[in-house]
SEKEFI-141689 format. One record per residue: residue in one letter; x, y, z of N, C-alpha, C in turn. Coordinates in steps of 0.001 Angstrom, whole numbers, padded with zeros to 6 digits, always signed. Layout:
SEKEFI-141689
AXYZXYZXYZ;...
//
This chain:
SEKEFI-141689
X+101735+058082-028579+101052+057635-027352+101386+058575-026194;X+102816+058833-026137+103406+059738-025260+102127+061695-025264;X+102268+061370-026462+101516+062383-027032+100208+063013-026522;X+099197+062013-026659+097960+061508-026057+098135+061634-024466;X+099179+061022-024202+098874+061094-022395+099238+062512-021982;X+100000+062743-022514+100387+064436-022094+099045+065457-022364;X+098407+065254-023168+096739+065786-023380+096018+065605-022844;X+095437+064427-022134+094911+063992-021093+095337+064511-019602;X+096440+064943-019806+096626+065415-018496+096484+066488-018497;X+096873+067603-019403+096595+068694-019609+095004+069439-019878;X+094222+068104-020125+092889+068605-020335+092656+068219-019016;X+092946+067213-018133+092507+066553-016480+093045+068419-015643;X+093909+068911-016099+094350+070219-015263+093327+071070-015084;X+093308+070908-016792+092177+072680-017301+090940+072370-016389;X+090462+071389-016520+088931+070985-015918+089010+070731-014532;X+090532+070708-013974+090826+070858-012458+090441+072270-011608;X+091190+072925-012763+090741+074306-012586+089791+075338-012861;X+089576+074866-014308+088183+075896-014630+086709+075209-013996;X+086738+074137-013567+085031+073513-012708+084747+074196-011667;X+086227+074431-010780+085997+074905-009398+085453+076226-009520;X+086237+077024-010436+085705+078385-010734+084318+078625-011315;X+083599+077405-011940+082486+078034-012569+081891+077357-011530;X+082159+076520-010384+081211+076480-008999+081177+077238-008520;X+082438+077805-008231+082389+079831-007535+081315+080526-007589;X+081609+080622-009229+080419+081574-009662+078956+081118-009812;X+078636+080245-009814+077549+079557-010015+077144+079707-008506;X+077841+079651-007379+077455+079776-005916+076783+080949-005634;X+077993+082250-006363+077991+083858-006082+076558+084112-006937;X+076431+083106-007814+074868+083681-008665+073646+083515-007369;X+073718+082112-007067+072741+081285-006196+072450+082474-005507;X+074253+083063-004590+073657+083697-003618+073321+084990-003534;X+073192+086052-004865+072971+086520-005062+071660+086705-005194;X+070566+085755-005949+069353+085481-006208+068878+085424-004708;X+069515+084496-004048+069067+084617-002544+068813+085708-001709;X+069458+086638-001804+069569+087816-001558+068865+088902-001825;X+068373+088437-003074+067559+089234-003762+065912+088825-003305;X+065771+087280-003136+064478+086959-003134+064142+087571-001080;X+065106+087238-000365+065384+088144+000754+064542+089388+000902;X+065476+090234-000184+064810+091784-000204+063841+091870-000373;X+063409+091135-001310+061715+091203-001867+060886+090691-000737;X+061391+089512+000043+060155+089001+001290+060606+090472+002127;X+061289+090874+002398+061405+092339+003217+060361+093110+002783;X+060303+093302+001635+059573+094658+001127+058192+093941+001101;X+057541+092882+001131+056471+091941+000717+055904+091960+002441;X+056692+091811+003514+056509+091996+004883+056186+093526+005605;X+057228+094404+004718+056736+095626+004925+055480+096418+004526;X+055313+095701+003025+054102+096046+002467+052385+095338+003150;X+053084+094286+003664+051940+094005+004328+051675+094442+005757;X+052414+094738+006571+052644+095642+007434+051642+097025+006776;X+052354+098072+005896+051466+099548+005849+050154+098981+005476;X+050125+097526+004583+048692+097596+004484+047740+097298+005854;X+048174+096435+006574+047570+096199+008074+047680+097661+008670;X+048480+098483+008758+048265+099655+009387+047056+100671+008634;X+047180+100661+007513+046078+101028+006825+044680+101230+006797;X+044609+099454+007092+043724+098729+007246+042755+099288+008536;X+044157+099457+009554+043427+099703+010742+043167+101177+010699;X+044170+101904+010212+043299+103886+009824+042212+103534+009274;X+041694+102904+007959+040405+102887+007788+039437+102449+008621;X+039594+101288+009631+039029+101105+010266+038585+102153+011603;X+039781+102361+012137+039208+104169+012838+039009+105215+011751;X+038741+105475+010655+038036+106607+010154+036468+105932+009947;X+036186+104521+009620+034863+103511+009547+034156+104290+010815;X+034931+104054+012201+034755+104451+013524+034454+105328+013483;X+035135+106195+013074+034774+107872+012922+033659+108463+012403;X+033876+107434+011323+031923+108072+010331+031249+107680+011098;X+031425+106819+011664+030267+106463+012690+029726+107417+013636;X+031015+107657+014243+030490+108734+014834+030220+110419+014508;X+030586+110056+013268+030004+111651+012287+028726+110941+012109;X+028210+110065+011722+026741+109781+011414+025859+109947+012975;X+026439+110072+013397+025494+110026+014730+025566+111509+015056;X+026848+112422+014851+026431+113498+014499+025830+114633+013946;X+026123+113531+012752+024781+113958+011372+023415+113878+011868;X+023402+112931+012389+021536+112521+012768+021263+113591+013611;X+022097+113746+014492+021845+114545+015900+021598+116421+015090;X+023007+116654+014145+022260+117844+013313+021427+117805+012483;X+020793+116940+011890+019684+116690+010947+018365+116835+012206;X+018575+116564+012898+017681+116388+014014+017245+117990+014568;X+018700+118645+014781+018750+120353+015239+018119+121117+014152;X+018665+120609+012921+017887+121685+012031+016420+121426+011730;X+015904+120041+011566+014202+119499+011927+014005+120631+012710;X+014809+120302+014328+013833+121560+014637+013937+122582+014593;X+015293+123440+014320+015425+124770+013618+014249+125148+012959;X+013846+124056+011552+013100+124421+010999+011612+124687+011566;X+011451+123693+012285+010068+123699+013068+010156+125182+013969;X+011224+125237+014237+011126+126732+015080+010749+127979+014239;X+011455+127826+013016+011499+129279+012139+009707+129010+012165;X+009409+128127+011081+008308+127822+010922+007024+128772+012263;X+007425+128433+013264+006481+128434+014054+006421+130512+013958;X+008463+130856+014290+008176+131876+014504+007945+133179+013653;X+007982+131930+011994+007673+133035+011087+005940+133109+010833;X+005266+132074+011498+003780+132186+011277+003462+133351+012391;X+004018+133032+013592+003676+134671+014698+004438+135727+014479;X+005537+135821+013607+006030+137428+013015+004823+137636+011568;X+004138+136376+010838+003360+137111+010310+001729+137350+010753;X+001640+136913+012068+000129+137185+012596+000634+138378+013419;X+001797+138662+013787+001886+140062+014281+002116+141191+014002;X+002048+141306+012247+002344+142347+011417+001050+142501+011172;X+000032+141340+010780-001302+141344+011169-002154+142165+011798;X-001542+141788+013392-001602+142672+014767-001175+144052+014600;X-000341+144531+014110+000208+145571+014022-000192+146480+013200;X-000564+145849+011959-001399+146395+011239-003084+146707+011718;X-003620+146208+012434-005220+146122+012887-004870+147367+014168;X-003807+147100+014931-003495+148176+015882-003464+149172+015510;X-002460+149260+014390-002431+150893+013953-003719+151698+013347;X-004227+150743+012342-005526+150851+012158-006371+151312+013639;X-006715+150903+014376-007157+151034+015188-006833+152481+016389;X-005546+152640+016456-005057+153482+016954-005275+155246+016501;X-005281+154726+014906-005166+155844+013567-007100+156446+014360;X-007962+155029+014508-009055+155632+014303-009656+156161+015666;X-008952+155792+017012-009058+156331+018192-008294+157785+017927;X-007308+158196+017799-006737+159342+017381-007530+160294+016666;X-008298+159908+015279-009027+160667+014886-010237+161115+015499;X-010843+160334+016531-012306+160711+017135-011681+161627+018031;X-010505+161316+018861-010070+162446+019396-009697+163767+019237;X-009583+163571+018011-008900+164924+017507-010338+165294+017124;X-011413+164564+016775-012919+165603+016207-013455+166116+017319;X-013027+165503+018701-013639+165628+019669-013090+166840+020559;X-011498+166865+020121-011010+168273+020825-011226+169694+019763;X-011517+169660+018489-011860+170404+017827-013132+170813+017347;X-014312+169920+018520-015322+170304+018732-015495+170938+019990;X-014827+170953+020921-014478+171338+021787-014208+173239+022179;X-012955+173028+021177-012495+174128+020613-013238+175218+020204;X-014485+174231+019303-015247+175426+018400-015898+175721+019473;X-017056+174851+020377-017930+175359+020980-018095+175798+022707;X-016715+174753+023107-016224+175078+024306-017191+173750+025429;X-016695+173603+026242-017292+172654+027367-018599+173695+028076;X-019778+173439+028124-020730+174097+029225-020276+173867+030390;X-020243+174670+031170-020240+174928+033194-021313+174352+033707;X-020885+174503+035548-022997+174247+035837-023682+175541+035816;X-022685+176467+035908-023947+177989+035821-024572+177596+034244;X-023960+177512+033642-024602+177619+031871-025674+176591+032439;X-025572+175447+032474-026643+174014+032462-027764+174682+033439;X-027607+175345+034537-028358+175737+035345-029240+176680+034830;X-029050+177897+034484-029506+179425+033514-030493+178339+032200;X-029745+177498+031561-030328+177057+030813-031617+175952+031092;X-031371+175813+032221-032421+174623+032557-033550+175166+032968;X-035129+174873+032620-036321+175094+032713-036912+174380+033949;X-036337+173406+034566-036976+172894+035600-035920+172264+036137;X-036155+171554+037572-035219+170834+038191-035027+169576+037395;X-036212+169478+036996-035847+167944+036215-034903+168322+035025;X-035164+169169+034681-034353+169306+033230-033067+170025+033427;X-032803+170264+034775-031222+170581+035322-030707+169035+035123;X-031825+168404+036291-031003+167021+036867-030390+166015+035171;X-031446+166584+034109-031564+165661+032947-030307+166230+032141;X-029861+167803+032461-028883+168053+031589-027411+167729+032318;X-027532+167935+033889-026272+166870+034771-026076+165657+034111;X-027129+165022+033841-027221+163378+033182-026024+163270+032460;X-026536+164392+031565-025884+163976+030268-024542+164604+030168;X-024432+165556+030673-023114+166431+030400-022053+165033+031320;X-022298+164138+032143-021631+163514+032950-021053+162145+032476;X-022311+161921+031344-022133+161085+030258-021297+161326+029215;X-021424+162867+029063-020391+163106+027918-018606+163027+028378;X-018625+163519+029677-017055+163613+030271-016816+161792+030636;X-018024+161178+030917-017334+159489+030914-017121+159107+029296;X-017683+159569+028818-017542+159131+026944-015790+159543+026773;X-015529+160636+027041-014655+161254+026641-013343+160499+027514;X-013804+160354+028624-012842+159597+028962-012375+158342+028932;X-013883+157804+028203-013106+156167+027833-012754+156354+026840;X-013299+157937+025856-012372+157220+024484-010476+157775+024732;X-010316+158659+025422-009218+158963+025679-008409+157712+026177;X-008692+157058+027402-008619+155702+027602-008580+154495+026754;X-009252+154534+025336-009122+153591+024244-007870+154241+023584;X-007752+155202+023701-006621+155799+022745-005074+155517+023497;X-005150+155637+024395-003802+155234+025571-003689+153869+025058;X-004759+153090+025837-004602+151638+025206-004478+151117+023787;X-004501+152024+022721-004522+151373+021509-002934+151600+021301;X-002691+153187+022276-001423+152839+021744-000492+152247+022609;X-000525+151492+023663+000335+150216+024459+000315+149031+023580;X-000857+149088+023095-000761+147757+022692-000321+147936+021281;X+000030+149061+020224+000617+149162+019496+002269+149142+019590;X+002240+149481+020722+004019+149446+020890+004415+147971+021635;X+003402+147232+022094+003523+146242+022493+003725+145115+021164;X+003040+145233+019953+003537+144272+018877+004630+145056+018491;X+004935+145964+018080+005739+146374+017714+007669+146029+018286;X+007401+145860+019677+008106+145022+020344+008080+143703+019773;X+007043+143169+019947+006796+141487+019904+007394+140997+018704;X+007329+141996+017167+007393+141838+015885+008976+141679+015800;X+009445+142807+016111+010982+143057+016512+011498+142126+017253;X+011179+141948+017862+011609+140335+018840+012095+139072+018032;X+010370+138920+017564+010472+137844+016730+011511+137967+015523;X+011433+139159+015264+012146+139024+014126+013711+138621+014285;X+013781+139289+015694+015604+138737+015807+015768+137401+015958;X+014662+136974+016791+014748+135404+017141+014832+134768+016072;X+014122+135204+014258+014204+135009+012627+015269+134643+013076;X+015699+135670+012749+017581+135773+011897+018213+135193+012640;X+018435+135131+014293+019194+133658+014955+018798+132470+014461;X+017595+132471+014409+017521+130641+014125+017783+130765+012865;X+017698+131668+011392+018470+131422+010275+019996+131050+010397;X+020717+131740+011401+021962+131884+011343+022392+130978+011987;X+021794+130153+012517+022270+129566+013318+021929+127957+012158;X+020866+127959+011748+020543+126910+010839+022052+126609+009673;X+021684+127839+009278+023262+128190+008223+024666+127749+008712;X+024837+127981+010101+025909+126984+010747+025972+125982+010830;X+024606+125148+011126+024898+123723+011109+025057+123072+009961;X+024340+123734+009183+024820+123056+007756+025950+123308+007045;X+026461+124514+007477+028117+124066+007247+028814+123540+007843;X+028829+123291+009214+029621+122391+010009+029000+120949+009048;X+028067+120307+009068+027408+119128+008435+028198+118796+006971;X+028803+119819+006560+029442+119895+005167+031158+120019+005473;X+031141+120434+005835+032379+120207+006145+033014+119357+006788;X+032065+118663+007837+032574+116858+008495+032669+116168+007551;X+031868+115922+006807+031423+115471+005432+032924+115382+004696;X+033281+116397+004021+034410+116980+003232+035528+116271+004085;X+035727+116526+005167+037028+115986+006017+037337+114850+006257;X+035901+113556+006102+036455+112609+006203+036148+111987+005041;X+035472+112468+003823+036056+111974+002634+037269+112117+002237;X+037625+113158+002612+039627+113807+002345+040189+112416+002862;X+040143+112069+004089+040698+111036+004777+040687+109779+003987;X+039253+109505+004009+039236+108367+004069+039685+107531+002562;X+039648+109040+001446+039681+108854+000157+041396+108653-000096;X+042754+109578+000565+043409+109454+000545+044074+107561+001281;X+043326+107597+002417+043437+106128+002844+043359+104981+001536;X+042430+104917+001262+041913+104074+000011+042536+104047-000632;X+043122+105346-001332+044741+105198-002196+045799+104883-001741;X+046172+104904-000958+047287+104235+000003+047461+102656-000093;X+046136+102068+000460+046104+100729+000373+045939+100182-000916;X+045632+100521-001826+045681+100451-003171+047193+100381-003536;X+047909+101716-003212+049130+101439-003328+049890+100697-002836;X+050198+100231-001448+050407+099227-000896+050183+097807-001619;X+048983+097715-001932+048610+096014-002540+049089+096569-003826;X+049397+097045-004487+050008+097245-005693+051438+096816-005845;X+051843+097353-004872+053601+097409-003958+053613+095695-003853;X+052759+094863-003119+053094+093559-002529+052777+092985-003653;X+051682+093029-004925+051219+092028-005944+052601+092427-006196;X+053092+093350-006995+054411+093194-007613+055666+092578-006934;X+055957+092669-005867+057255+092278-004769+056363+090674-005000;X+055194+090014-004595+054742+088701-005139+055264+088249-006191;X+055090+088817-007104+055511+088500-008748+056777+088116-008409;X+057704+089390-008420+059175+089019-008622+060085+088187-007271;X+059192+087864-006127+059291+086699-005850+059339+085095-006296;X+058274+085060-006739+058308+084029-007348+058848+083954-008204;X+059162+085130-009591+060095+084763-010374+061395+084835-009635;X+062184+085007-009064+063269+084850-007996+063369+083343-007621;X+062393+082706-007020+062530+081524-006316+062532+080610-007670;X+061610+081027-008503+061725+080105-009800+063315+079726-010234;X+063773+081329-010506+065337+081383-010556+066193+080441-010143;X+065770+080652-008506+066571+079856-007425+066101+078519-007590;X+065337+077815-007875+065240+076377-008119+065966+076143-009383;X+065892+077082-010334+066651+076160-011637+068144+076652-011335;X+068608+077747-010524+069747+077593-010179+070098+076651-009513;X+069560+076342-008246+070097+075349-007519+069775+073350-008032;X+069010+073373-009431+069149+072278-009678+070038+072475-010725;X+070440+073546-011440+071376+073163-012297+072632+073254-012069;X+072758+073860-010572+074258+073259-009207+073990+072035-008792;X+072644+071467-008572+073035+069941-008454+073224+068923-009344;X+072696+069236-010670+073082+068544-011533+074578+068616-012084;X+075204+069888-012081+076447+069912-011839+077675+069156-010794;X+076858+069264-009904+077308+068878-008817+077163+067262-009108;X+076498+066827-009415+076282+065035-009481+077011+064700-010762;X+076951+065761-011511+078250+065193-012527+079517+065404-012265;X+079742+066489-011621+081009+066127-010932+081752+065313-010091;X+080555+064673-009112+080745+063440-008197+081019+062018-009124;X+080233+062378-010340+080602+061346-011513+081909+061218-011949;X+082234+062714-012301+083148+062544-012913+084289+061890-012199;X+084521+062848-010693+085604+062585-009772+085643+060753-009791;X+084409+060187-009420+084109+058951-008898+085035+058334-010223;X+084262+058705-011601+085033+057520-012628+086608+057872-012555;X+086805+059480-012197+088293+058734-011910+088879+058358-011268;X+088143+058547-010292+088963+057610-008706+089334+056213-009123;X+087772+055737-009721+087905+054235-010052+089061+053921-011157;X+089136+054754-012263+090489+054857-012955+091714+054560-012538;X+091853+054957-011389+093332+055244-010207+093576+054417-009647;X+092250+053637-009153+092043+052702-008272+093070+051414-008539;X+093589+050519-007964+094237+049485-008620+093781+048417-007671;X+093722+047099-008284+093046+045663-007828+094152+045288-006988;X+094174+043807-007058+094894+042780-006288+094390+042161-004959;X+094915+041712-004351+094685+040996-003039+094627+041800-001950;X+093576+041434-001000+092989+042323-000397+093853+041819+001028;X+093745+042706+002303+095058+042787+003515+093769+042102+004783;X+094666+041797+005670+093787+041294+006695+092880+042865+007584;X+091841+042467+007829+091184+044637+007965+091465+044636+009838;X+092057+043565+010299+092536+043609+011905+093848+043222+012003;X+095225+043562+011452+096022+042983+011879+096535+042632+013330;X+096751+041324+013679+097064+040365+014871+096099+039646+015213;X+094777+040250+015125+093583+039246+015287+092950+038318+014194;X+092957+036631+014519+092574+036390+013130+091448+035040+013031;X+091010+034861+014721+089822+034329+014904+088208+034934+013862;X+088048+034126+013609+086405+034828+013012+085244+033707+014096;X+084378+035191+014632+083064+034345+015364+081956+033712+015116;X+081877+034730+013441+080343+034234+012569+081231+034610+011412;X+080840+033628+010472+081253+033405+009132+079734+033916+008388;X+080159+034121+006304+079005+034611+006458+078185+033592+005637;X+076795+033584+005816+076085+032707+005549+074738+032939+006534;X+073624+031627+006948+072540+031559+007478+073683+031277+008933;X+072640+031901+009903+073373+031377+011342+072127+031714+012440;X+072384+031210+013671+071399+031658+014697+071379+033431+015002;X+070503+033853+015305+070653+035439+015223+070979+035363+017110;X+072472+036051+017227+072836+036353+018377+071874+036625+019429;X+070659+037578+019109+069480+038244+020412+068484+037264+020154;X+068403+036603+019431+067325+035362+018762+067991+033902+018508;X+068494+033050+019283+069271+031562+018632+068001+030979+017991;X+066550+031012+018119+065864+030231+017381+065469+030636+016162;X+065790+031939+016097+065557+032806+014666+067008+032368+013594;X+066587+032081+012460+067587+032094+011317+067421+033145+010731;X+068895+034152+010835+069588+034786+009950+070544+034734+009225;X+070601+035682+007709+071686+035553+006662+072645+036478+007428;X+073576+035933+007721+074866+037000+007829+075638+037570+006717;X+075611+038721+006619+076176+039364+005141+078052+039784+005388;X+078533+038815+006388+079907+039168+006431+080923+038147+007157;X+081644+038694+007798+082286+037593+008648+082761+038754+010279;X+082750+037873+011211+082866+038961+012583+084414+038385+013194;X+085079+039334+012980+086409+038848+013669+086634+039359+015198;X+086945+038622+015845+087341+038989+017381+087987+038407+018159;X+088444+038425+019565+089683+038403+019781+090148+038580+021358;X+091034+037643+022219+091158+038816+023766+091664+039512+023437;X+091168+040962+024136+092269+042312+024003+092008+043402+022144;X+090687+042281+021751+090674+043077+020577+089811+044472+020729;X+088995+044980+021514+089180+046058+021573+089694+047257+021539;X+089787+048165+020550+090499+049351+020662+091448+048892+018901;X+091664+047834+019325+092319+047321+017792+092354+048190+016567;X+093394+048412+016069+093596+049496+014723+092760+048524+013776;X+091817+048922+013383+091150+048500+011617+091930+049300+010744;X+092397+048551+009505+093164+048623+008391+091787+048918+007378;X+092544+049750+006249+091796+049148+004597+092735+048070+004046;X+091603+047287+003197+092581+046386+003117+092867+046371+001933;X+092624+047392+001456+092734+047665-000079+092834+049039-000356;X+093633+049935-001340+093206+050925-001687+092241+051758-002246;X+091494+052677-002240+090334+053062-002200+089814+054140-001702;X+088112+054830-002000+087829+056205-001723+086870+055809-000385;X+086867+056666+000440+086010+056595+001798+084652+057014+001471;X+083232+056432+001090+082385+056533+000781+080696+056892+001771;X+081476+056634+002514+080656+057230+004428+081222+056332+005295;X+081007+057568+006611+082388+057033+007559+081218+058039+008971;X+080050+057140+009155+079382+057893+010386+078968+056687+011522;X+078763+057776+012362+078695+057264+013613+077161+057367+013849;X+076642+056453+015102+074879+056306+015108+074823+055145+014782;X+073602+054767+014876+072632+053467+014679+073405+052951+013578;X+072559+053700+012159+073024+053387+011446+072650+051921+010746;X+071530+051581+010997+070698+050245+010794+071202+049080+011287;X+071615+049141+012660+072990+047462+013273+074269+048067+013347;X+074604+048510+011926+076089+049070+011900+077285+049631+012977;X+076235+050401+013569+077215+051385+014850+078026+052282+013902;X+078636+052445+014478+080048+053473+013519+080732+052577+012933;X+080752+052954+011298+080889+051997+010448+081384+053167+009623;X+082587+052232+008345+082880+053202+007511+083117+052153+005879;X+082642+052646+005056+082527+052092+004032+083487+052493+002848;X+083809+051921+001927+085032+052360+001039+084798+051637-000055;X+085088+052493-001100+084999+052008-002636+085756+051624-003044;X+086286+050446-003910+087510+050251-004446+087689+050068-006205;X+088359+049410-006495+088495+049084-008068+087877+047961-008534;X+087211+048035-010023+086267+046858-010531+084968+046575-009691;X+084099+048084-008852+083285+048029-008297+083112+047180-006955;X+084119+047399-006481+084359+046473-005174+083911+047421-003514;X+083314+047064-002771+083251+047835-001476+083340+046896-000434;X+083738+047610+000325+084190+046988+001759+083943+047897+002763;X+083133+047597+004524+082374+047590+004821+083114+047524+006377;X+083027+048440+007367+083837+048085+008726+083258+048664+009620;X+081917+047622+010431+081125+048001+011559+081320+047406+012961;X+080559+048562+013363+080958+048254+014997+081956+048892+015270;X+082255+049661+014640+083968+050597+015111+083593+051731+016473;X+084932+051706+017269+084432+053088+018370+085336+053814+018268;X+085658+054154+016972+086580+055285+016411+086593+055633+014944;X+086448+056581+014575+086868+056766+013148+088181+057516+012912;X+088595+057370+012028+090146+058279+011377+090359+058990+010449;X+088515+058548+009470+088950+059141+008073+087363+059885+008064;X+087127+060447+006871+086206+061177+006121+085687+060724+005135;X+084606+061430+004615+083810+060780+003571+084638+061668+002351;X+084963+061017+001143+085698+061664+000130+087055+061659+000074;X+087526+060903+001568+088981+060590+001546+089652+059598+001126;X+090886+059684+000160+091418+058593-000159+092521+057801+000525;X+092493+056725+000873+092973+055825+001528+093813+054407+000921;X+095007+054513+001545+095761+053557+000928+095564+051864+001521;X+096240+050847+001134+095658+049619+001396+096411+049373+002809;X+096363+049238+003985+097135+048914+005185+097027+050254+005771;X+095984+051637+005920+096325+052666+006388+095018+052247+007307;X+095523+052613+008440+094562+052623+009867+093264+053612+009957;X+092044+052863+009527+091466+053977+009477+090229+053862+010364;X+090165+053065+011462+089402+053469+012633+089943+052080+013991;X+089107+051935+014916+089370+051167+015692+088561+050237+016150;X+088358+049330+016227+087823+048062+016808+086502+048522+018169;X+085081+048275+018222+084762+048806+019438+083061+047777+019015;X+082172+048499+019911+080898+047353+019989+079705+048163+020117;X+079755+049155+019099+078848+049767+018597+077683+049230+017487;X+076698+050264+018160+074954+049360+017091+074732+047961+017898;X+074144+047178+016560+073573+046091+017252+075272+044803+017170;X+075296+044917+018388+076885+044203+018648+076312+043171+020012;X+076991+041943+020184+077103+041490+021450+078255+041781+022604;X+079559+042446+021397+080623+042117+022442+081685+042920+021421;X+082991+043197+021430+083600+043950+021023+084233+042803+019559;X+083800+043464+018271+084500+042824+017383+084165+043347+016259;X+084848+043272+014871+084730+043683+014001+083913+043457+012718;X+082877+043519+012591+082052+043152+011173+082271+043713+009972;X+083193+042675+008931+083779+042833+007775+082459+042143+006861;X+082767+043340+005628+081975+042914+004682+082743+042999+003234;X+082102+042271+002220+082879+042629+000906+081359+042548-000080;X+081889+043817-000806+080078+043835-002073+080607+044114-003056;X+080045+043734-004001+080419+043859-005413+079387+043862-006257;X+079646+045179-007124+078605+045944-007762+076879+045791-006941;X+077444+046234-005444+076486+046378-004683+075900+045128-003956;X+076185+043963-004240+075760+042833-003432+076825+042634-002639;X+076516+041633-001552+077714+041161-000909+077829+039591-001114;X+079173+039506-000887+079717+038425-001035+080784+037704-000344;X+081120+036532-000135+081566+036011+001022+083211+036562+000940;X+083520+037855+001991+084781+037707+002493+086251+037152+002255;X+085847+035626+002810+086687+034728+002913+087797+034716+001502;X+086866+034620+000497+087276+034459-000601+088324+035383-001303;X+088328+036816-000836+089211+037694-000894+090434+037772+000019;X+090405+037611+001503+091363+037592+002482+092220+036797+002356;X+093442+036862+002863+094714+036067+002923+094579+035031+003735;X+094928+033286+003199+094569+032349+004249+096010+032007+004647;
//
């Protein structure tokens, strides 16, 4: 037997010591996971962050095409009329090669009458007026050969005169052609610019906007995953932290069955020593704020002159099972205590406490003070006694 108890105690040690430690660690896991699910809302906040920044670069490059499309239109628009220009000025560089051609033609054939005309000249020579005169048979046929010789020097001089003019106005297209033609090749060259500028806006903000797009891609890639292992994290953290509270409630078990083990019975102590008036016994009675109302009183109220401040006793040995101050449903500051063979006892209206919840307490140890807290009329003590959770009359336990 000796035997047996020495094992029992030795196994009550081991499990003294090895529980606390695997709460340790079971904490250091928790808070580890915590820590972890932490990092991940960090990186899940950050990631949504570059994606909102993202969001908003695409949205000013959106802006931007916009205003490349309005640039576009505006050069689609320049080269329309580029084109309308070439157009126009390649139809008058080719009506003036036209021109140029009909001129020269023309020029070629004023040139040649001239040249038959000075090499008729040549052969036979210009007549004088002595010649026209010697040669003339009558006055009339002087005056008739004046006529004509006068006709021939105006002939000669308009065609000389067509020949000047054929060739102004040959050097005049010839200009015009040349002109046009440079004005060609600007508006080609200049066409050829806009359409590479047009290609290359183009190119620059696909670069952009294409690299953007991958970004945010990456980003929501970044947060679905940091999502994931969130939740598997918190998953973690719930079956960690219920399988610390289920730990935890078996340990409150365990402690509890052995408290009650420890616990020892007998006769219970007066819970005010010197005061030993009672005001309400327990049973049906008039309700103090109500005399026409019937209430069950679940205790007995001891009080007293001078009982204020009064040391409250346990009146039994036992574990402190809550010991708070507040409302507290009537109670006031009240402290409750577990004892042996499922016994509790019950001490409201107190305006002091002494002990803690989880503290063990011997039978006659002072563990608060007398006061008229909650629903109270006047300073006194409301004793209760319950068993296996009901209550039951007091009296029957206390010393008469």
């Amino acid at each position: 037997m000796r035997d047996i108890f020495k094992k029992i105690i030795l196994v009550t040690m081991i499990a003294a010591i090895f529980v606390p430690v695997l709460s340790i660690i079971a904490q250091v896991n928790l808070q580890e996971l915590r820590n972890n699910h932490a990092y991940l809302q960090r990186n899940i906040n950050e990631a949504r962050r570059n994606i909102a920044d993202t969001n908003r670069q695409i949205n000013e490059a959106d802006r931007e095409m916009d205003r490349i499309d309005e640039e576009m239109m505006q050069l689609l628009e320049d080269m329309l009329i580029l084109d309308g220009d070439i157009a126009i000025v390649e139809e008058r560089y080719e009506q003036s090669i036209l021109e140029l051609e009909s001129a020269r033609t023309y020029r070629d054939t004023q040139e040649l009458i001239v040249h038959d005309r000075l090499r008729a000249l040549h052969e036979h020579g210009q007549p004088n007026l002595l010649d026209v005169l010697v040669q003339s048979t009558s006055v009339r046929d002087f005056m008739l050969r004046m006529e004509w010789m006068t006709q021939i020097t105006r002939q000669d001089q308009r065609m000389l005169q067509r020949l000047e003019e054929a060739n102004e106005r040959y050097l005049v297209i010839v200009e015009d052609a040349a002109r046009l033609a440079n004005t060609l090749k600007s508006l080609m060259v200049e066409l050829e610019r806009t359409a590479a500028e047009l290609e290359l806006l183009m190119e620059q903000w696909q670069e952009r906007h294409g690299a953007l797009m991958i970004n945010r891609q990456t980003f929501e890639e970044m947060l679905a995953a940091d999502q994931a292992q969130v939740r598997t994290v918190a998953q973690q953290i719930a079956r960690e932290e219920e399988r610390i509270a289920a730990a935890e409630a078996e340990r409150r078990q365990r402690e509890a069955a052995e408290r009650a083990a420890r616990l020892t019975g007998g006769s219970m102590l007066w819970p005010v020593p010197g005061f030993w008036s009672i005001s309400s016994g327990y049973g049906n009675r008039p309700n103090p704020f109500n005399r026409r109302q019937i209430q069950f009183h679940t205790g007995i109220d001891i009080h007293g002159t001078g009982i204020m401040g009064a040391e409250v006793v346990a009146v039994q040995h036992g574990y402190v099972i809550s010991a708070a101050t507040g409302w507290n449903g009537g109670y006031g500051t009240v402290i409750m205590l577990q004892h042996a063979n499922n016994y509790e006892t019950r001490y409201a209206h107190l305006s002091r406490l002494l002990v803690t919840e989880g503290q063990e307490v011997h039978a006659g140890q002072v563990i608060g003070f007398v006061g008229s807290t909650g629903n109270s009329t006047g300073p006194h003590l409301h004793f209760e006694v319950r068993r296996n959770g009901n209550h039951v009359n007091p009296i029957g336990y206390l010393p008469r």
